[in-house]
N, C-alpha and C positions, 0 to 999 in steps of 0.2 A: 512388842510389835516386831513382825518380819521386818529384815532387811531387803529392798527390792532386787531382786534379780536383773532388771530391766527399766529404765527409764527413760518415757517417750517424750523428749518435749516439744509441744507441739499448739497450735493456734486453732485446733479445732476436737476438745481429746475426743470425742465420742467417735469420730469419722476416725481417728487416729488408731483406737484402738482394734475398731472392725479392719482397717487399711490394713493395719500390722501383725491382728490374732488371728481378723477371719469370724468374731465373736463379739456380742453385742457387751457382755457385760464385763467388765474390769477387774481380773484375777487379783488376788491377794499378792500378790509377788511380783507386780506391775505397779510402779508409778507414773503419773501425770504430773508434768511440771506445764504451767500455762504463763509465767511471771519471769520478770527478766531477774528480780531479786531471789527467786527461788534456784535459778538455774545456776548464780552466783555463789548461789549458798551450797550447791550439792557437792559430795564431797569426793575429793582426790582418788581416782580410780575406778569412778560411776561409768558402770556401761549403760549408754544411750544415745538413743538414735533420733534425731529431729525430724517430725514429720510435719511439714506443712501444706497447707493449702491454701496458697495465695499466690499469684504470681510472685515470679523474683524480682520484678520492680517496685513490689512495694513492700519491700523487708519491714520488719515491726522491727523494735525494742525488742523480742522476746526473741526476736530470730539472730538480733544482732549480737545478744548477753551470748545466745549460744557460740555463735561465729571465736565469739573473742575465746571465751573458756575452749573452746577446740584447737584455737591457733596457742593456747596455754601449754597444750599437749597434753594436760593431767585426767581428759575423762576418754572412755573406751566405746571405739564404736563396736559393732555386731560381726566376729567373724563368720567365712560360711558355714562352720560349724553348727553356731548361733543360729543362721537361718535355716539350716536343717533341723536343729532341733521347734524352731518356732511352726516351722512346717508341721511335724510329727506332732504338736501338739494341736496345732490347729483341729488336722485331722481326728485328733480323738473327741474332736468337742464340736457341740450345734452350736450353729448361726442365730437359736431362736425359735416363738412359736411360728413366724412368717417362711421358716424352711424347715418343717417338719419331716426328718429321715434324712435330710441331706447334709455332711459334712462340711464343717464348715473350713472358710478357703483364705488362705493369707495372702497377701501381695508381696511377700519377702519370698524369692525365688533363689534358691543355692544352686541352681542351674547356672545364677551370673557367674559362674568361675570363672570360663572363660573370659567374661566379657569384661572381669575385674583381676583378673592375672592372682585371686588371690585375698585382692586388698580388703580390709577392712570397709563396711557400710557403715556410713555415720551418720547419712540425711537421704532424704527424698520428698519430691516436691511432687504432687500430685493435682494438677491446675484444675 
């Protein structure tokens, strides 16, 4: 079994994965974590980015497992490197038969340089 390249963990994956690919269906080199004992269990040096969709006043367990393992410092968010390359792929891939010709679009933008001086992306919340 591939080892994931990429690990979203998130409270809603299927909106997670188009949020973050651009693409309906779920690559071989993508994982979905949904479980706060899963996000506990992944292992030291996991790059992953938390995406949720729920206000921030009602954090879950799954949002919170993540909080703690990131304040751990042992899992890796997405440099902009990262979100250029998820761009680039975006772009070589459809959205599906509902966008027939049109490439498909991610919401991870490596434009944020500026706006992140740089920094690592580890979450985003999409209300």
């Amino acid at each position: 079994m591939m080892q994931p390249r990429l690990t979203i963990i998130t409270n809603h994956p299927a909106r997670a994965v188009l949020a973050v690919l651009g693409v309906e269906a779920r690559p071989a080199w993508l994982a979905i974590v949904t479980t706060p004992e899963r996000v506990r269990a992944l292992p030291a040096g996991a790059k992953v980015i938390g995406q949720w969709f729920e206000p921030r006043k009602h954090r879950s367990a799954l949002e919170w497992a993540f909080q703690t393992r990131r304040l751990q410092g042992d899992l890796v968010g997405l440099s902009l490197e990262d979100c250029d390359r998820l761009a680039a792929w975006a772009a070589r891939h459809r959205s599906g038969a509902d966008m027939p010709g049109r490439a498909a679009r991610t919401c991870i933008d490596s434009s944020l340089a500026a706006a992140t001086g740089g920094m690592v992306i580890s979450e985003r919340r999409i209300g």
